[in-house]
N, C-alpha and C positions, 0 to 999 in steps of 0.2 A: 371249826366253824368260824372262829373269832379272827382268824389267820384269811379267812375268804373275806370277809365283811370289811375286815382292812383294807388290804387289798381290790378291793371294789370301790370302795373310798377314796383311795388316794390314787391308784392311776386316773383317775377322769383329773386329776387338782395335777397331774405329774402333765399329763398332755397337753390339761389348756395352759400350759406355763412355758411350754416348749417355744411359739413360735409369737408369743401375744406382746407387742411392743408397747402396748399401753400400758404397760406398768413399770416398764424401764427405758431408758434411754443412754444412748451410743454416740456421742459425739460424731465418731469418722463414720459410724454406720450411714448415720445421716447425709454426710455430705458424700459419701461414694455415690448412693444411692441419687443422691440430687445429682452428679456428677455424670452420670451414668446415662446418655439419651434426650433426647426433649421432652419437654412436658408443655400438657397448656392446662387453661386455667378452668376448670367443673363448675367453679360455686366460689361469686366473692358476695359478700353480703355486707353491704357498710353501714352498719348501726341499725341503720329501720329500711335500707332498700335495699333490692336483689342486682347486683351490676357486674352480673357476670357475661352479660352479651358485648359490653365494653371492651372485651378480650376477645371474642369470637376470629378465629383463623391466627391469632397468635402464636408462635410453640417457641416456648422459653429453653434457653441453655442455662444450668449453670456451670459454666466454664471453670479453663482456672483463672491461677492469680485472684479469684474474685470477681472474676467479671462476670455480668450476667448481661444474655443478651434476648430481646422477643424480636420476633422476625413475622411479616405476616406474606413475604415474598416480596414486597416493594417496599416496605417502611420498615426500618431498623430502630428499635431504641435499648441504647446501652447503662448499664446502670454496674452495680455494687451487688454483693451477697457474702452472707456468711453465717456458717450455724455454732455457735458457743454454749456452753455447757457455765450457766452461771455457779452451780455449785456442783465443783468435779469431787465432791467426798461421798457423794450418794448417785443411785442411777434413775432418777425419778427423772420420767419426760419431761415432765413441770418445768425441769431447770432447762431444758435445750431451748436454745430461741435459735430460730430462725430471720436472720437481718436482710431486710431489703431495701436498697435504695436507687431511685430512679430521681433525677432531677428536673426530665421532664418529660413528654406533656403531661398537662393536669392530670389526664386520664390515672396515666402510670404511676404519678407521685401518690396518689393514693395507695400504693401498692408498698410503700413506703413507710417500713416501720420495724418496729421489733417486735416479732410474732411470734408466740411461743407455740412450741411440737405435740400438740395433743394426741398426732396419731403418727404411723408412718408404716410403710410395708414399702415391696420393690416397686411395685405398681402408682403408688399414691403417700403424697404429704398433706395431712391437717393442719392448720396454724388455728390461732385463736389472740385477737389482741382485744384485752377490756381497758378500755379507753379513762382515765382518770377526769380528762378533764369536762368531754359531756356526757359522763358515762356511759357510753354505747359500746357495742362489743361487734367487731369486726370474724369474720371467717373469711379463710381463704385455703382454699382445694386446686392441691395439682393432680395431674393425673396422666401417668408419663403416657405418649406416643404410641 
């Protein structure tokens, strides 16, 4: 009986651990997966407003070399990416940032920053940046093609 109760126990702790990224993070998992297709942009949220229509018909690459590029069929802006693992001795999301940099329009330089990996599947990227200096906290959601 004690051998059942176990076992009832720990397969549910055995399954949600299988495929659940929010508790570890993969440096190259990341960028394959960002590499992998287009994505556009769900949900940007900057500090206290919702400016995710700012993006509407965009679909982001990120390419190589680091290149990142949005396209909305007529207007191209190219920028910088890249996903680094601040402390590669442990597998916590926490430590994966995701870098983005656009220089310009205004729009996009908002997009611009170092964003850390709250969440990730094949499908969709979380980011999360809590901002030090007006302390607002920024979200941004991809969500591939």
């Amino acid at each position: 009986m004690k051998k059942i109760i176990l076992f009832a126990f720990l397969l549910p702790l055995a399954l949600a651990c299988s495929d659940d990224n929010s508790e570890k993070g993969d440096q190259n998992e990341v960028i394959n997966i960002a590499s992998s297709g287009t994505w556009k942009i769900t949900y940007f949220f900057d500090t206290d407003t919702d400016e995710t229509s700012d993006f509407t018909g965009f679909n982001f690459t990120f390419g190589t070399s680091n290149v990142l590029t949005a396209s909305n069929g007529t207007t191209v802006h190219t920028g910088t990416w890249s996903v680094s693992d601040s402390n590669s001795n442990d597998d916590s999301v926490d430590d994966l940032h995701f870098n983005i940099e656009f220089a310009s329009p205004a729009t996009f330089e908002e997009l611009s920053d170092d964003w850390h990996v709250i969440e990730y599947a094949s499908t969709k990227i979380k980011l999360i940046d809590e901002s030090g200096g007006n302390g607002g906290t920024d979200y941004l959601t991809f969500e591939k093609n």
